[in-house]
N, C-alpha and C positions, 0 to 999 in steps of 0.2 A: 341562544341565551341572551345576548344582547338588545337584540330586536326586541325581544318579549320585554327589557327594561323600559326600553324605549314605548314600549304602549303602554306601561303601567302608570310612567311619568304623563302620557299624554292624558290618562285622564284624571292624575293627579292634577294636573295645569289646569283642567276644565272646571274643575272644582276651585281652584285656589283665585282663578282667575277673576270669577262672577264676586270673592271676596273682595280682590284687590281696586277692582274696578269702583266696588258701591263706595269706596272710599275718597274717591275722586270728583266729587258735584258734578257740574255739567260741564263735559271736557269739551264738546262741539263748541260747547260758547267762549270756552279759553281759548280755544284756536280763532276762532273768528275773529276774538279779538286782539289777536294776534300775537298769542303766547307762542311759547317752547320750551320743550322739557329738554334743550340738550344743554351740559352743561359746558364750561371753558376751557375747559381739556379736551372734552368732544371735539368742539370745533376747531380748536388748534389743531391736534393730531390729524384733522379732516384734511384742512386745507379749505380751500376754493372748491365747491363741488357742482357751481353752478353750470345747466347743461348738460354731465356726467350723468349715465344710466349708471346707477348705483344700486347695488345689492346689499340688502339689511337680513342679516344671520340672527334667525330666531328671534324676528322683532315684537314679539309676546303681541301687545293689545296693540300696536302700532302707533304710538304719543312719537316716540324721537323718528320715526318711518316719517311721519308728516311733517315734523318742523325740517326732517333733512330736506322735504318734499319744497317747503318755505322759503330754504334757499336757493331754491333753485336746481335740483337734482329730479333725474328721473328715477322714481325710489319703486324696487319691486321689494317687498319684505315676505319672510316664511317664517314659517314657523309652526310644531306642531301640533299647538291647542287649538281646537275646532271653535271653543269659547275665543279664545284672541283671538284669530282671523275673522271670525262673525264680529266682532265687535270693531276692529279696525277697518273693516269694509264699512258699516254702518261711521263710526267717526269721521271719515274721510266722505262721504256721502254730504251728512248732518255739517262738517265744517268746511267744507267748498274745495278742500287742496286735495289734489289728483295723487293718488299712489295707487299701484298694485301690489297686492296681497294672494300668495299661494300657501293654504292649509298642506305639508305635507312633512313626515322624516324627512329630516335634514342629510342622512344618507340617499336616501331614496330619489330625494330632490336632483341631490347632483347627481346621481345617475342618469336621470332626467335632461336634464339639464344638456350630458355632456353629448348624448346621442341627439340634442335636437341643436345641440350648435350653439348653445346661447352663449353669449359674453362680455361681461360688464368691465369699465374703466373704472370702476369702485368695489371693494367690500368691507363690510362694516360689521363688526360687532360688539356687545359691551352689555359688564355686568351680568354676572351668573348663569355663562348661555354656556362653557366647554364642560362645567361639573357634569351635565344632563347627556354627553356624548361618549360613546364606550369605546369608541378609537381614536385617538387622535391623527391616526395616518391617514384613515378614509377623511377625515374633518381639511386637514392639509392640502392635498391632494386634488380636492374636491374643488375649494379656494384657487389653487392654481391653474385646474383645468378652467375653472370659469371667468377669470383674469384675462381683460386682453393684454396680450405685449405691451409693458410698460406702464399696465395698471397697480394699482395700489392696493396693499388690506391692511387698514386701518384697526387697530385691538384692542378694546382697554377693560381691565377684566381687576375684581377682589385679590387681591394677594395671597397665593394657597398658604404661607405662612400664618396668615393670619386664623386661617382655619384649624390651624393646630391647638387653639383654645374657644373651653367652652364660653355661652355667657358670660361667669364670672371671674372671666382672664385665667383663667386656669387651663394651664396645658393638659390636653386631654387626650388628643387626637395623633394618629403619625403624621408625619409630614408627606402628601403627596402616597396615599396606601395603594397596593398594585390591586387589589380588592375593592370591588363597589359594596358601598355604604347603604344601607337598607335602613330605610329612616320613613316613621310613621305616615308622611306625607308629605305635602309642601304646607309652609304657614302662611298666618295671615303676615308676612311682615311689612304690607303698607302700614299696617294699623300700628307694629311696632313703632313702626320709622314716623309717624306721624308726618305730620308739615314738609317733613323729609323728601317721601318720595310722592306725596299727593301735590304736587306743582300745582299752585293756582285754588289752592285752599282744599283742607281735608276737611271730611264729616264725617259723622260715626258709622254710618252702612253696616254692614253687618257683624254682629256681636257674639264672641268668644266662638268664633270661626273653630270646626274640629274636619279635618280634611277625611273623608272615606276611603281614600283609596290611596294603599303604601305608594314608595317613592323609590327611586335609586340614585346617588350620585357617583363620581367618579371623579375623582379630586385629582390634577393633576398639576405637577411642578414644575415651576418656567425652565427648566430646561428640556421637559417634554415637549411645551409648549414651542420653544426655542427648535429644538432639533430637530419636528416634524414638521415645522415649516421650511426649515435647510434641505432635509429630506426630498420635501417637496419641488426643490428649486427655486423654492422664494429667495431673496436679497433682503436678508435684514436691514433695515437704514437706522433703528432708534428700536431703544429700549427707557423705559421711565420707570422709577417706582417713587410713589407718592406717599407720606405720611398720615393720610387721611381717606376716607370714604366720602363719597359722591351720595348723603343722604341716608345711608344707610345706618340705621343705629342696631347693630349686629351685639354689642357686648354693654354690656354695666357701665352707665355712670360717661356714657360716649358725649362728649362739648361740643358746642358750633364754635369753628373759627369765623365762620361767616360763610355767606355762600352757602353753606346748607351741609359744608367740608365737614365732615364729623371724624373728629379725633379720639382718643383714647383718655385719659382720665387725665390731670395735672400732676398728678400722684406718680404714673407712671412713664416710665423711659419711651422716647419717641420708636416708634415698628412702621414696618412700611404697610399699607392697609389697600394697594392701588399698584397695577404696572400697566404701562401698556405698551405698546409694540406695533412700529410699523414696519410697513416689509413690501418689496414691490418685485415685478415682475420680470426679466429681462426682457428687451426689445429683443424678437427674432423666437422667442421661446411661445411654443403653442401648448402643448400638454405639458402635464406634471413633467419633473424630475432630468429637466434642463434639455431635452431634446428637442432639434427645431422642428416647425411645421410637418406633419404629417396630412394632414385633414387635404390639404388641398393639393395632395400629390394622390395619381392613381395607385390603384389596391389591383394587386397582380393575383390569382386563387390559383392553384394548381396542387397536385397528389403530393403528398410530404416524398420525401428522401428519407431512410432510416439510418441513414450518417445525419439527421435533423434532430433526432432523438433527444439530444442533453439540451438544444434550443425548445426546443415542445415542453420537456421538462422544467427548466428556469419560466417557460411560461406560466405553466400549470400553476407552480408553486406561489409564484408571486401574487398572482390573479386570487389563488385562493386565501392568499393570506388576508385581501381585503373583500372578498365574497365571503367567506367559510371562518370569521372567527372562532366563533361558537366553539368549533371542532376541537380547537386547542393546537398549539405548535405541536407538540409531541405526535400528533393522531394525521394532522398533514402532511411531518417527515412519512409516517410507514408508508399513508396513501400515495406519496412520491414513490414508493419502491413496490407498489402494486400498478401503478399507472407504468411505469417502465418496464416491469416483466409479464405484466397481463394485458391492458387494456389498449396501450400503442399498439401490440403486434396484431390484435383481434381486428382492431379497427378501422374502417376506412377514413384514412384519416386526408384531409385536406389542409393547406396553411394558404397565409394570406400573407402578400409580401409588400414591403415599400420601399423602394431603394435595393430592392436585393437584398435586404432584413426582414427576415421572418419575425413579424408581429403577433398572428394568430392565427388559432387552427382551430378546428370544427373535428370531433372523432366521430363516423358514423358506423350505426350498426341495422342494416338496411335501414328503413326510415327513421331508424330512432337516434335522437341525438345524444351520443353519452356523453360527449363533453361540446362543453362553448369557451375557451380561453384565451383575451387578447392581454398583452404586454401594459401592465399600466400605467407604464409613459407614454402610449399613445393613447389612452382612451377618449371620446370624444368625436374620433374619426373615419368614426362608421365603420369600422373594422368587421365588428359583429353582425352588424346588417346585413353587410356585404356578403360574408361566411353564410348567413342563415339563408341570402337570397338565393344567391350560388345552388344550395343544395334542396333549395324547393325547386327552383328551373330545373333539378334534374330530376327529383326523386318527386314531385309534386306533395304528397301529404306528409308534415312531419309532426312527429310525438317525441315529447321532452319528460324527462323528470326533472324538477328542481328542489334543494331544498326550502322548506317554506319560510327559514330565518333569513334570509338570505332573499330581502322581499327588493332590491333591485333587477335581480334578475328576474325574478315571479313578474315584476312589472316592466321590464325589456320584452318580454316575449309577448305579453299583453296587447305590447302598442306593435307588435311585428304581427296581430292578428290569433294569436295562440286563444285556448278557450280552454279554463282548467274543466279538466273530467273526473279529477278523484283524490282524495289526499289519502292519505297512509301516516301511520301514527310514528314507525320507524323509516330508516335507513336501508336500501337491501343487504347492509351487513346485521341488519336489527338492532342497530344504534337509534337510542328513543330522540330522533332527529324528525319534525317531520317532514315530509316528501309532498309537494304538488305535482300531479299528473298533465300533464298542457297537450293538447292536441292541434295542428292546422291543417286545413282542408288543401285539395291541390288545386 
């Protein structure tokens, strides 16, 4: 279910983008001459980033990806508009400064990501980028696996309070709803925000902008925000909230303090409209959720033990908690008490050890793989490779199912060489999940 928001949004962004953009004159030429859209809180909260491979989370058209780039930073930015990464590759062309730009989910990515080892001394993000993501644990997690030891992530995001009223200051909204918000599309709001958020002069571009394609957000409350990064084994250093917006003219009647700081009316009581949040890594911590290095210790594969059972199990569960949302908590408990009286005993099962701590384990049933599940404090560490390599050296051809919401792992088995054969509309329990079929040669 998730997934499926997350493509609705992406070509909601493709749309909303080509608006935001015509609003902007000629952004090559602002850069040349030597502009930057970042603002004073940006860069404060940054620090020094000269040097630093730094990673830019959902950096839409790529404007603040290249002034980071300005200062001297090696800036990789994502993000999943097809429209913004085409146009940030062309910016960065047309305005002479070096960034890389990857079109892809932001889940997907870090899964990505964690299997090919990458890891940056920076992360960055800011302004309207966590509404647009359905978990915040996979978004955390993800941050921390691709942190190196003693790297930083930098945050600085609308205040979800602020969200709790409409345009005309009227509370409307819950505060932080556990429910995603289904909302006509995205808008034009450079055109709102005028002067605001078109750094370096706005123009009229495109007029009474009407988005075709719905939207989802997912409004979530700093202490979501807060305890999935603890979760994760980050070190919060700093917490900020601000009285003003960075540009944004979001409600009625919003004043420049200056700087472009837009505030709420004179009329009304000061609200925080801004927080942001930094948080760093510990030295010595490789994956999420405080454990040290794995990645560079050997992977031992040998026959499970069935006194391993309740370890297989905390695997299973956890993995699928961030593979298999969709499913629901309720539907993952039973599938725990069907994995433990059905499918462990059936299975030829294998695990993958590090230290004498079972990580993960591969269920096989002759060539077919029923299950793939590593611990996700170690992800990253080739757990699953290893598992998947293991058991093609023995059994040469293997066949997977996976489900298709669940497109990290669709796109792990991908790059391990799999070639989908068939998709199915349900679940083998007939749950309207759907299913890709993956097949590898021996």
């Amino acid at each position: 279910m998730s997934n499926k928001m997350h493509e609705a949004n992406r070509l909601s962004w493709n749309a909303a983008t080509v608006a935001h953009n015509s609003h902007k004159g000629d952004q090559a030429a602002f850069f040349r001459a030597g502009g930057s859209t970042l603002y004073p809180e940006e860069i404060a909260l940054l620090g020094d980033v000269a040097g630093l491979e730094l990673l830019h989370l959902q950096c839409n058209s790529g404007q603040d990806s290249l002034s980071l780039a300005r200062l001297g930073a090696k800036v990789t930015g994502v993000d999943i508009s097809d429209e913004a990464i085409a146009f940030a590759k062309q910016l960065s062309e047309e305005s002479g400064i070096a960034a890389n730009f990857e079109r892809s989910d932001l889940f997907e990515w870090f899964e990505s990501a964690r299997a090919d080892g990458r890891r940056f001394d920076q992360v960055f993000a800011s302004y309207g980028t966590i509404c647009w993501l359905s978990d915040l644990g996979i978004w955390a997690h993800g941050i921390a696996d691709v942190l190196k030891p003693g790297g930083r992530f930098a945050f600085i995001e609308f205040h979800p309070f602020a969200m709790v009223f409409d345009p005309s200051w009227k509370p409307h909204y819950d505060y932080a709803p556990k429910e995603p918000v289904a909302e006509a599309g995205i808008g034009d709001y450079v055109a709102d925000s005028g002067a605001g958020l078109a750094i370096g002069g706005y123009q009229q571009g495109v007029v009474g902008f009407t988005n075709p394609h719905p939207s989802f957000e997912f409004n979530w409350g700093i202490a979501d925000v807060i305890q999935a990064l603890i979760d994760a084994g980050l070190r919060i250093e700093r917490l900020t909230e601000y009285p003003y917006s960075n540009g944004w003219v979001g409600f009625e009647g919003m004043r420049d303090l200056g700087g472009r700081r837009m505030a709420p009316p004179a009329t009304m009581p000061s609200l925080p409209l801004m927080y942001a949040i930094a948080a760093s890594k510990p030295e010595g911590q490789q994956g999420a959720g405080g454990k040290a290095a794995a990645g560079a210790k050997p992977i031992t594969i040998r026959r499970w033990c069935p006194e391993e059972g309740e370890r297989l199990l905390a695997i299973w569960l956890a993995a699928s908690r961030i593979g298999h949302p969709f499913l629901g908590e309720a539907r993952l408990v039973e599938q725990q008490q069907v994995v433990r009286d059905t499918y462990l005993p059936m299975a030829d099962n294998w695990v993958a050890e590090i230290d004498g701590q079972v990580v993960g384990f591969i269920g096989l049933i002759e060539n077919f793989i029923g299950g793939l599940f590593v611990d996700p404090d170690v992800l990253g560490a080739g757990i699953g490779r290893a598992l998947v390599g293991d058991a093609a050296a023995r059994l040469g051809q293997l066949d997977v199912s996976v489900y298709a919401d669940n497109r990290a792992a669709v796109a792990f088995y991908l790059r391990l060489g799999f070639a989908e054969t068939a998709r199915k509309a349900t679940d083998d329990e007939g749950l309207p999940f759907a299913v890709v079929e993956m097949t590898r040669g021996a």
